[in-house]
C-alpha positions as CSV (number, residue, x, y, z in Angstrom):
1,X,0.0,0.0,0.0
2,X,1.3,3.3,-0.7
3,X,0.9,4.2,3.0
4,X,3.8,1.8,3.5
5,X,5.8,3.3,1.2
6,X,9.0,4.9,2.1
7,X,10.6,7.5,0.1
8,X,14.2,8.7,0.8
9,X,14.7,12.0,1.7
10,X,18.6,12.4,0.5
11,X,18.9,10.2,-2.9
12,X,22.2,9.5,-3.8
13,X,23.7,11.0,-7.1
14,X,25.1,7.8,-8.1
15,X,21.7,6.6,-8.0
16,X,21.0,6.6,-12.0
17,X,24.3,6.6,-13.2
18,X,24.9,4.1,-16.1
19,X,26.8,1.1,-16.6
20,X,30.0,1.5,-19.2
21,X,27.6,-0.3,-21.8
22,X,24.7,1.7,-21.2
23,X,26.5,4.8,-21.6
24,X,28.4,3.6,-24.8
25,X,25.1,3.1,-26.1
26,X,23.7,6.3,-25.2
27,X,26.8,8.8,-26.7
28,X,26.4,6.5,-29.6
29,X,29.5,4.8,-29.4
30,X,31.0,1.2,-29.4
31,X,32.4,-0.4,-26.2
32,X,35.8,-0.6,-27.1
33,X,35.5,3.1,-28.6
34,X,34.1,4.2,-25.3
35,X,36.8,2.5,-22.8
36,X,39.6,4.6,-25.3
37,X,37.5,8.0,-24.6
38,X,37.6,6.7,-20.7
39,X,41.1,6.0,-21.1
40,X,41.7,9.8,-23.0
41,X,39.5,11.4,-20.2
42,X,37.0,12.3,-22.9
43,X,34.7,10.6,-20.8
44,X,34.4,11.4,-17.0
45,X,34.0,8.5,-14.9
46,X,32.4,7.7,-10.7
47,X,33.3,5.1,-8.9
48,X,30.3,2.5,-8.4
49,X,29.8,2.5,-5.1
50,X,28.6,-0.9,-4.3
51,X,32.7,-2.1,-6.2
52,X,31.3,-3.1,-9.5
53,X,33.6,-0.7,-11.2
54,X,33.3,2.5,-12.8
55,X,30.1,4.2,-13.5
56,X,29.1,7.3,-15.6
57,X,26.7,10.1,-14.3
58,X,23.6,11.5,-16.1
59,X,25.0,15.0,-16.5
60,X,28.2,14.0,-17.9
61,X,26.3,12.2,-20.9
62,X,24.3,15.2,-21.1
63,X,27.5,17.7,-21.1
64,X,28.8,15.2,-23.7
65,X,25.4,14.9,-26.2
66,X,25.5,19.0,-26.0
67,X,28.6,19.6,-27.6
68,X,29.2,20.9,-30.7
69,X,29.1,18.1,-33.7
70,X,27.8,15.2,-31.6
71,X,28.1,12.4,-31.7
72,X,30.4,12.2,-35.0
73,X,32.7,14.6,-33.0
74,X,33.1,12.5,-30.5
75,X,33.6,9.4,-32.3
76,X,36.5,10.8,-34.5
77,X,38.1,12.4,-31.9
78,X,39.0,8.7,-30.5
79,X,39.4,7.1,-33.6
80,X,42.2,4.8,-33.6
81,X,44.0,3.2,-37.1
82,X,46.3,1.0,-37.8
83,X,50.0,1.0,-39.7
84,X,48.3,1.4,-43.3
85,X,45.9,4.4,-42.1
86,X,48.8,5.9,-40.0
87,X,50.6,6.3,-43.0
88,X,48.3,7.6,-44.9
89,X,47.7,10.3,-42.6
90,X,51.3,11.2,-42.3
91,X,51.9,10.6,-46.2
92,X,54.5,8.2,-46.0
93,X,55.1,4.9,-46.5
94,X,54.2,2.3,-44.3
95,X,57.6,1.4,-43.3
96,X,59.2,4.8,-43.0
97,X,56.2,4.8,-40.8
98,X,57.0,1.7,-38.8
99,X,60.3,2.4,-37.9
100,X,59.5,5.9,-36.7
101,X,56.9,4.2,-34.5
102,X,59.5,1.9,-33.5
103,X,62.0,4.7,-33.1
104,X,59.0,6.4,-30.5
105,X,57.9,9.1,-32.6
106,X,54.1,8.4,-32.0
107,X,52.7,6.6,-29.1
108,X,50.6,3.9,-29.7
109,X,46.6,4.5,-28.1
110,X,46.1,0.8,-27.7
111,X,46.7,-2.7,-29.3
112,X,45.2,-5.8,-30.3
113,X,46.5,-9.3,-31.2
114,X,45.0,-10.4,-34.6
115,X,43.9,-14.1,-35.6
116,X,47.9,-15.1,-36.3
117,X,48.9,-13.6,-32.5
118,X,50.8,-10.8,-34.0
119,X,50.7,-7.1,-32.3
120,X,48.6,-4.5,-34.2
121,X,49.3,-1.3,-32.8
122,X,46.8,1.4,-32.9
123,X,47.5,5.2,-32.8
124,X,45.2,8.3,-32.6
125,X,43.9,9.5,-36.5
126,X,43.9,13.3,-34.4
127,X,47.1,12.9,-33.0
128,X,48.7,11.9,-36.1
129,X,47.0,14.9,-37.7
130,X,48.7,17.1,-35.3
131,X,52.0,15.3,-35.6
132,X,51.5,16.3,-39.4
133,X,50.8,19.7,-39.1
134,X,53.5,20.5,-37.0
135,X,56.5,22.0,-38.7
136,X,59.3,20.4,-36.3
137,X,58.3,16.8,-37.8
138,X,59.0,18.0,-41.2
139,X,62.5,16.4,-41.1
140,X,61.5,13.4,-39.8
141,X,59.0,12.6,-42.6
142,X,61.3,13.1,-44.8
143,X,64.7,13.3,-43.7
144,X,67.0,10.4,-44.4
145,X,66.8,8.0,-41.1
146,X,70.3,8.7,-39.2
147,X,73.1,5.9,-39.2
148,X,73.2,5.6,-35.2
149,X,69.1,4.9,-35.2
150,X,68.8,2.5,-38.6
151,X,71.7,0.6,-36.3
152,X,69.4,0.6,-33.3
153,X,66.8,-0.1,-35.4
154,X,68.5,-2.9,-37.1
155,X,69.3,-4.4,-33.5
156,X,66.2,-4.5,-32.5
157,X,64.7,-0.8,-31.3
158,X,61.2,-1.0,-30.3
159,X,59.6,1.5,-28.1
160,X,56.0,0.9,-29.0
161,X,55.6,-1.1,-25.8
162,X,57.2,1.0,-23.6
163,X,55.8,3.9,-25.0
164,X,52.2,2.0,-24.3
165,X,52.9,1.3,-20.9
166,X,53.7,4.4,-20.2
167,X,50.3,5.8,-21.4
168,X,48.1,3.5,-19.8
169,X,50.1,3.8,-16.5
170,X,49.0,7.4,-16.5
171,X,45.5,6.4,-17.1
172,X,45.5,4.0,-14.1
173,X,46.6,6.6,-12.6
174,X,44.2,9.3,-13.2
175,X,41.8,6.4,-11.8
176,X,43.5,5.9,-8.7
177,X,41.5,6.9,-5.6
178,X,43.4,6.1,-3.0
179,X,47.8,5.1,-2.4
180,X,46.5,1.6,-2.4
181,X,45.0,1.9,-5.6
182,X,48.0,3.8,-7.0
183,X,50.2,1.1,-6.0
184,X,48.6,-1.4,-7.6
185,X,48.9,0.5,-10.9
186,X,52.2,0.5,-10.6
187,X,52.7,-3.3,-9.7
188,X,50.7,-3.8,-12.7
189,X,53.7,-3.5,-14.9
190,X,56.3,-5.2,-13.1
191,X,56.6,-9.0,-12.8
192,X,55.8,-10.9,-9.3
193,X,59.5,-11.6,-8.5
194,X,60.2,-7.7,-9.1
195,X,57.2,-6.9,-6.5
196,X,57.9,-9.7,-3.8
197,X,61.1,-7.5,-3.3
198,X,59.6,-4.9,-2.8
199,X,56.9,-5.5,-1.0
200,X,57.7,-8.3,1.3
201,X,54.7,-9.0,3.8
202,X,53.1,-11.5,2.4
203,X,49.8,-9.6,3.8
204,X,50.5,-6.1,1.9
205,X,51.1,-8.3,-0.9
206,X,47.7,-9.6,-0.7
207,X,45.9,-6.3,-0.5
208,X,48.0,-4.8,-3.0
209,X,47.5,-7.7,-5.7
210,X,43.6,-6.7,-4.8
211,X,44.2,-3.0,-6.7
212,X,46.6,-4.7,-9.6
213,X,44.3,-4.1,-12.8
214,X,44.0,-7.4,-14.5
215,X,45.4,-7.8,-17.9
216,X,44.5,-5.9,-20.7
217,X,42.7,-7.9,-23.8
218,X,39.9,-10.6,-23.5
219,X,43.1,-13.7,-23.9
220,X,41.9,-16.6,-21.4
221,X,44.1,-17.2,-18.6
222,X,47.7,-19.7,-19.6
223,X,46.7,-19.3,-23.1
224,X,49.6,-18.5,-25.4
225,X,47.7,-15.0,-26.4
226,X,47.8,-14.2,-22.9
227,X,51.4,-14.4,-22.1
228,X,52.7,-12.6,-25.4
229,X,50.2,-9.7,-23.5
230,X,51.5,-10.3,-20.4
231,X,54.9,-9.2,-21.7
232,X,54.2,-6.4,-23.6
233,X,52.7,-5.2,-20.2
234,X,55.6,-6.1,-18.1
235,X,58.5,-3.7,-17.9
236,X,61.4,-5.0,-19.5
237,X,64.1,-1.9,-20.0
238,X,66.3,-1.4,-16.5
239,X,65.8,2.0,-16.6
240,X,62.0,1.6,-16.3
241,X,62.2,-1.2,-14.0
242,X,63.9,1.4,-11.5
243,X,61.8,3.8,-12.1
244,X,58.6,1.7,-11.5
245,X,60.8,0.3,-8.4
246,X,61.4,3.1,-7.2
247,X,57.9,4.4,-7.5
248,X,56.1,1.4,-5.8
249,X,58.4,1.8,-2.8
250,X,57.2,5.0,-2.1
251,X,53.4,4.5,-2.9
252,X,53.8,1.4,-0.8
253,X,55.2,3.4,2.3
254,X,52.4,6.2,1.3
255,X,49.5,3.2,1.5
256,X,51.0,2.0,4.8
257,X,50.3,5.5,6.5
258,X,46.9,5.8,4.8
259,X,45.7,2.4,5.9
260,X,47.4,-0.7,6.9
261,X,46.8,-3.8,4.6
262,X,44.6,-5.5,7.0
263,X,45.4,-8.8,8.6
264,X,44.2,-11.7,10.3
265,X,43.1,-11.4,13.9
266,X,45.0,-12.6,16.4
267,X,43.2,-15.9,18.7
268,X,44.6,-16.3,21.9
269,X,46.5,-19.7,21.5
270,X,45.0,-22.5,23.8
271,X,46.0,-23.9,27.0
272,X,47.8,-27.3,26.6
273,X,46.4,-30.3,28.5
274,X,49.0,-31.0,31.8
275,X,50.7,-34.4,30.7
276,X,50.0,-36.7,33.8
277,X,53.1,-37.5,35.1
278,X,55.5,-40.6,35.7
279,X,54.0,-41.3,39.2
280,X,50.2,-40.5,38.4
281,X,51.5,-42.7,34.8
282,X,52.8,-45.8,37.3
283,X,50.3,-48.7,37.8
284,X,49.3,-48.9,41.3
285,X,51.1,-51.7,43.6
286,X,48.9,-54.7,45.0
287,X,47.7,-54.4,48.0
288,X,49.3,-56.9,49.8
289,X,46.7,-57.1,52.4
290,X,44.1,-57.8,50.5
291,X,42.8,-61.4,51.1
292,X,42.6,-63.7,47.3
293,X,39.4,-64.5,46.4
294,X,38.7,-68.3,47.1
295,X,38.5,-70.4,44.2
296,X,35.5,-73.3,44.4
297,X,37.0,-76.9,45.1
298,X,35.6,-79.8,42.9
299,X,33.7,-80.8,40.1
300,X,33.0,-77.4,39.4
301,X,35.9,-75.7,40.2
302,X,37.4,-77.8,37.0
303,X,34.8,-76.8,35.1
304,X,35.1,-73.2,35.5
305,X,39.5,-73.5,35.1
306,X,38.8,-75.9,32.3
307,X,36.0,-73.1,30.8
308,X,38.8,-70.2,31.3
């Protein structure tokens, strides 16, 4: 009955935010291009307050549907292409455009492994317009590549990874709510040994492994697809290894101060039973007074031996 009905007085405003998939659906765009405007900061995001992840409010939808050119707007301005695109964009050839990727002229945006488990690197279509326009990357479109990089480049140079990592460590980042949080998206790209160094209660380890983003991709778990992209995520240059050391240390420490990793109560441990001892342990002696039963004479005192 509606006289039983209780109506909150102080709704929250998370109340009708919408789900990542609901709110791709309402800007008009597709998942993946919605979790690269996230990524960007496009897209504004709430924590979901019962820990289901991130949320989206009303009003930033409606902040986003009101701007100029929406929704194509927002779709191009996260549209991501690959190596032939890239190139096309830039007006060069594919490979010059390669090795100035490898060479870490562009960041790659994201990356995807394709039916043959090789990396396809993304990149930004508005960032490479940019790159284009501007008049200091006029030599390197064009320019002859320089003996001392073709040599790297020849040995092996690849910053597209690195260059990654370093991108979506920052968007972790900008997610982070807490040291905790922070911490884990720093352990994210550094392997368990490098961690278990670091961090060397086994309980802090625990909590922190809680806030370690999982891996990126849809690969199931101890498939070959998901190791290659557990090593692109994993640091592998020393210098970024210490870096990320060095920055886990201190978020660590930070964490510590802002709240402890919690851990197990401690049960008071219980009393042990008293052993009886050697004496109480002794049989007791016969009592030497004590007068022997009578055994019965006869016939049927045989009996009963001969029963026994």
């Amino acid at each position: 009955m509606s006289g039983n009905t209780v109506t909150p007085s102080h709704a929250s405003p998370h109340t009708e935010s919408r789900t990542p998939t609901r709110a791709a659906r309402e800007l008009g765009l597709r998942r993946r291009e919605f979790d690269l405007a996230v990524h960007l900061g496009q897209i504004r995001t709430v924590p979901d307050e019962g820990g289901g992840g991130r949320r989206v409010l009303p009003a930033e939808i409606d902040r986003l549907r009101a701007r100029p050119g929406f929704p194509e707007a927002l779709r191009e301005s996260v549209r991501a292409v690959g190596t032939g695109e890239a190139a096309a964009i830039l007006e060069v050839p594919a490979t010059r455009f390669t090795r100035l990727a490898r060479q870490g002229a562009m960041v790659p945006v994201t990356f995807y492994l394709n039916r043959y488990r090789a990396v396809v690197w993304l990149y930004l279509a508005e960032e490479l317009r940019q790159f284009a326009a501007d008049e200091s990357s006029a030599a390197l479109l064009t320019a002859r590549t320089s003996e001392p990089v073709r040599a790297r480049l020849a040995a092996g140079l690849d910053l597209r990874p690195r260059n990654w990592r370093g991108r979506h460590l920052g968007f972790l980042l900008r997610q982070a709510d807490d040291p905790w949080q922070r911490a884990g998206a720093l352990a994210r790209f550094l392997d368990p040994v490098q961690i278990a160094e670091i961090v060397r209660d086994p309980y802090e380890r625990s909590h922190l492994n809680r806030f370690r983003p999982a891996p990126v991709g849809h690969s199931a778990p101890g498939t070959p697809a998901a190791h290659l992209v557990e090593k692109l995520t994993t640091a592998d240059d020393p210098d970024e290894i210490g870096w990320l050391r060095s920055d886990l240390a201190r978020t660590v420490e930070e964490a510590r101060a802002h709240h402890p990793a919690p851990r197990p109560a401690k049960t008071p441990r219980p009393a042990q039973a008293v052993p009886p001892s050697a004496t109480d342990a002794r049989p007791a002696p016969p009592d030497r007074h004590r007068t022997p039963e009578r055994q019965p004479r006869g016939l049927l005192g045989r009996l009963l031996r001969r029963s026994a």
